[in-house]
C-alpha positions as CSV (number, residue, x, y, z in Angstrom):
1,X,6.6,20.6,-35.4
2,X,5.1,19.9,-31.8
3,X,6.5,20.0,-28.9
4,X,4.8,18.9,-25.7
5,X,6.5,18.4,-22.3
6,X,5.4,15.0,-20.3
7,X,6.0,15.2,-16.8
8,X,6.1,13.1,-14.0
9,X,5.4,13.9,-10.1
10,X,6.7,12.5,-6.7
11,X,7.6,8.8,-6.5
12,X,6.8,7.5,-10.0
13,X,10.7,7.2,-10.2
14,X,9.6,4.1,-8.3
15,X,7.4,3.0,-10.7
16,X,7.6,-1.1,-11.0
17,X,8.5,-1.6,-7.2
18,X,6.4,0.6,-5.4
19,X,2.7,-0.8,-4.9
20,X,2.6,-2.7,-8.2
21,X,-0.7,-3.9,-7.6
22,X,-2.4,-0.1,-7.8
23,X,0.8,1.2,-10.2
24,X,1.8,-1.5,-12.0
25,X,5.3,-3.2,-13.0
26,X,6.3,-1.0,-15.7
27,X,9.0,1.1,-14.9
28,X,9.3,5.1,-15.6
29,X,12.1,4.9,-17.8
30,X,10.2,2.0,-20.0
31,X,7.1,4.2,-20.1
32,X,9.5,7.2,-21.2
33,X,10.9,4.8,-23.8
34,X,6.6,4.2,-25.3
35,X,6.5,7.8,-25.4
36,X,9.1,8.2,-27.2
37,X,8.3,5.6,-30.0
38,X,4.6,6.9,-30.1
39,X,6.1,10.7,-30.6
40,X,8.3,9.5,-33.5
41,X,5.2,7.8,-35.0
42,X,3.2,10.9,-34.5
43,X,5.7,13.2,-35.9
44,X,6.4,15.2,-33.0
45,X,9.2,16.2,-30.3
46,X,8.3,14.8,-26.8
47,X,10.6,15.7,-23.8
48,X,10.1,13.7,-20.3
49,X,11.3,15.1,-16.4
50,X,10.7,13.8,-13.5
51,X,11.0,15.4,-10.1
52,X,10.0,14.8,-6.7
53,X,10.1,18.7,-5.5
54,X,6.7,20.8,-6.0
55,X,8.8,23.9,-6.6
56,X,11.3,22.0,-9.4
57,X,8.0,21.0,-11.2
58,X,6.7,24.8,-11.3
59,X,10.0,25.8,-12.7
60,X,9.9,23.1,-15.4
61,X,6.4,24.3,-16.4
62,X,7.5,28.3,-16.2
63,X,10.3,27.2,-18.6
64,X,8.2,25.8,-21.0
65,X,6.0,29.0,-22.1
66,X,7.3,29.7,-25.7
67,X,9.0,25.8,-26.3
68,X,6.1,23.7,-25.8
69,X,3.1,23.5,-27.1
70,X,1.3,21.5,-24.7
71,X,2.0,19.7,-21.4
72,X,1.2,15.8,-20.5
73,X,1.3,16.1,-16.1
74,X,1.0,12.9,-13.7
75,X,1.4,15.5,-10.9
76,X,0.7,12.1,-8.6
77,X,0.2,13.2,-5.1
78,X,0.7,16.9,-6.0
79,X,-3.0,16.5,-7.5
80,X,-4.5,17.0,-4.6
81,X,-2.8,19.2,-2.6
82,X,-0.6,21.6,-5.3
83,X,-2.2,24.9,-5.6
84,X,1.1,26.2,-6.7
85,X,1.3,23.5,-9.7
86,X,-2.2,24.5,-11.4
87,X,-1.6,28.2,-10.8
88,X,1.6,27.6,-12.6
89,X,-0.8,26.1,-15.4
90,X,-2.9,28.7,-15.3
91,X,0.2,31.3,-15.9
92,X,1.7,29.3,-18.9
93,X,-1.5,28.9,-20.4
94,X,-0.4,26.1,-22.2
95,X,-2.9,22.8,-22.7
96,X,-2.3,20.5,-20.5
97,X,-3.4,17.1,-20.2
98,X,-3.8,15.5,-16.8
99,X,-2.9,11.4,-16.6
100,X,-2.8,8.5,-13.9
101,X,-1.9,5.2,-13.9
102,X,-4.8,3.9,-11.4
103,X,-8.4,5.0,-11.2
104,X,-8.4,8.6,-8.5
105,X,-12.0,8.6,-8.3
106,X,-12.0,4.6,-7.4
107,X,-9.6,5.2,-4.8
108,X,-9.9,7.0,-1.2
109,X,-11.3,9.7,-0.4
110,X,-8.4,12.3,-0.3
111,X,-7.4,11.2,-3.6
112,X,-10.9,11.9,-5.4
113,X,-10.3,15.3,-5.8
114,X,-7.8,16.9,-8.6
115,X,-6.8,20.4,-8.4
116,X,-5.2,19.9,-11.8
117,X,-8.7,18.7,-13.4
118,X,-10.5,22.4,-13.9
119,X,-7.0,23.9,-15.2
120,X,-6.4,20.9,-17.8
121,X,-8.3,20.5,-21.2
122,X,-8.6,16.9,-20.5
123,X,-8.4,13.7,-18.2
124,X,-7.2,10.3,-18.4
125,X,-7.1,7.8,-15.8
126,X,-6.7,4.1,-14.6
127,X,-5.0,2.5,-17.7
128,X,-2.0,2.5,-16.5
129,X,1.5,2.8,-18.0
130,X,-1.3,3.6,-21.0
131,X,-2.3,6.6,-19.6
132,X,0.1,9.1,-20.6
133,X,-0.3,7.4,-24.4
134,X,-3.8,8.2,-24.7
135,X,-2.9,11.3,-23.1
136,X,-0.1,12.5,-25.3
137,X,-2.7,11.1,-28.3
138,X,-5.4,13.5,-27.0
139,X,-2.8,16.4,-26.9
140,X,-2.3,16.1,-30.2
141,X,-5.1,15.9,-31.2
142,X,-6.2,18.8,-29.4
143,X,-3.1,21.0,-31.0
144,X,-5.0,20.0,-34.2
145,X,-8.1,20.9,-33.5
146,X,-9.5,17.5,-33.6
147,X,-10.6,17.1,-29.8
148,X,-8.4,13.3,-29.6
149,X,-5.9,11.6,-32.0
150,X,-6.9,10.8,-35.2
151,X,-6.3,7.4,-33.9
152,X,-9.9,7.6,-32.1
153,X,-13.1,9.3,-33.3
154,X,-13.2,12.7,-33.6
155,X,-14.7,15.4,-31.5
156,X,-17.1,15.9,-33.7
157,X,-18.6,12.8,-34.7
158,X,-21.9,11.3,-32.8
159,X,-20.4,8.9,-30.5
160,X,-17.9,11.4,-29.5
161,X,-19.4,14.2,-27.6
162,X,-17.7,17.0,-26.4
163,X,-17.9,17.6,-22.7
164,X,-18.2,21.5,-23.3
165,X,-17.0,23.8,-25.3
166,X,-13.6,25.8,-24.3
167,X,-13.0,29.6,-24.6
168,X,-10.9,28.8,-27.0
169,X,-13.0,27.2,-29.5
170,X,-11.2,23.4,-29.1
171,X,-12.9,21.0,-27.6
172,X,-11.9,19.5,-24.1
173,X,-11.8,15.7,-23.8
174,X,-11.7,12.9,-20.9
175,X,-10.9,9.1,-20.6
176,X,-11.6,7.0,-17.8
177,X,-14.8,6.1,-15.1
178,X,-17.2,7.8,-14.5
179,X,-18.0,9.9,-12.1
180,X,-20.4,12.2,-9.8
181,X,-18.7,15.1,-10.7
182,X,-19.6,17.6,-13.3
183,X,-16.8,17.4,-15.5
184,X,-17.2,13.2,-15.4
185,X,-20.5,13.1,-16.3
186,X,-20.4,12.6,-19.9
187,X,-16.8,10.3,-21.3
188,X,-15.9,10.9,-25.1
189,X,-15.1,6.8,-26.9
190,X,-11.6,7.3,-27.8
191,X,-12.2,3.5,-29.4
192,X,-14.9,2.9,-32.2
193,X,-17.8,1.3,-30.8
194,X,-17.0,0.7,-27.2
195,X,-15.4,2.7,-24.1
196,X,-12.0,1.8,-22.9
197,X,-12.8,0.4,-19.5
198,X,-10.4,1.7,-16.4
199,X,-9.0,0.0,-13.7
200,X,-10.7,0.7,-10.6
201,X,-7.8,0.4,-7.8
């Protein structure tokens, strides 16, 4: 069965009273609680932690080599400053998926640039609590070689092109706006016939 390890960085253990106008009102434990029901649809074992510490969140990802099988992140503010988080991703090696709840790249300028982006197979931003449900979809997906969920088109149909292809033969995927930057370029349709549009906060 698969495992995957969602995980949540510094102050979203605020979530529905800090800045609900960029995060939203939907509190962490209620969007632990969606990814929970969406696991036991899918037919696989989710976990969920939340820390505030940079070093805590390297353990947890450390501990997961040999139990998970991929890793959903929100590393929130960690994203652009946490060298020690995406070489912890590089060691594990696991697939990880990177989410937020508002739009980075619509956002200022300190927070347009992820250091989590060119370590993850994939991207998903600005639909907020949302976010880490299409990214635990793509995950599994991804474990199954299908690029996103079976729930959206496949990797490998027209309106679904891969961004590139990775070393390890699966292909990576992204959701959200986009954006200037190479990896932003070109957005898979994770709905049939239209893009999911992001919010821009």
């Amino acid at each position: 069965m698969i495992r995957i390890l969602v995980l949540h960085g510094p102050n979203l253990n605020l979530l529905g009273t800090r800045e609900p106008e960029k995060y939203g009102k939907t509190r962490l434990d209620e969007i632990d609680r969606q990814i929970s029901a969406l696991a036991q649809e899918e037919g696989i074992l989710v976990e969920t932690f939340q820390s505030n510490s940079e070093g805590t969140l390297v353990d947890r990802i450390q501990r997961a080599l040999g139990k998970f099988d991929a890793l959903v992140i929100n590393p929130a503010a960690y994203t652009h400053t946490s060298i020690a988080i995406r070489d912890a991703i590089l060691s594990v090696q696991i697939p990880t998926v990177e989410v937020h709840l508002s739009n980075i790249y619509g956002r200022e300028s300190f927070r347009k640039n992820s250091l989590i982006a060119d370590v993850a197979i994939g991207q998903v931003i600005g639909f907020g609590a949302k976010s880490y449900l299409l990214g635990l979809l793509g995950a599994v997906g991804y474990l199954k070689g299908e690029g996103v969920s079976d729930r959206g088109i496949p990797a490998e149909s027209e309106d679904s092109k891969p961004l590139s292809q990775s070393e390890s033969g699966k292909k990576p995927f992204r959701v959200g706006k986009e954006t200037g930057n190479k990896r932003g370029r070109s957005l898979q349709k994770v709905s049939r016939g239209k893009m999911l549009k992001g919010e821009n906060e």
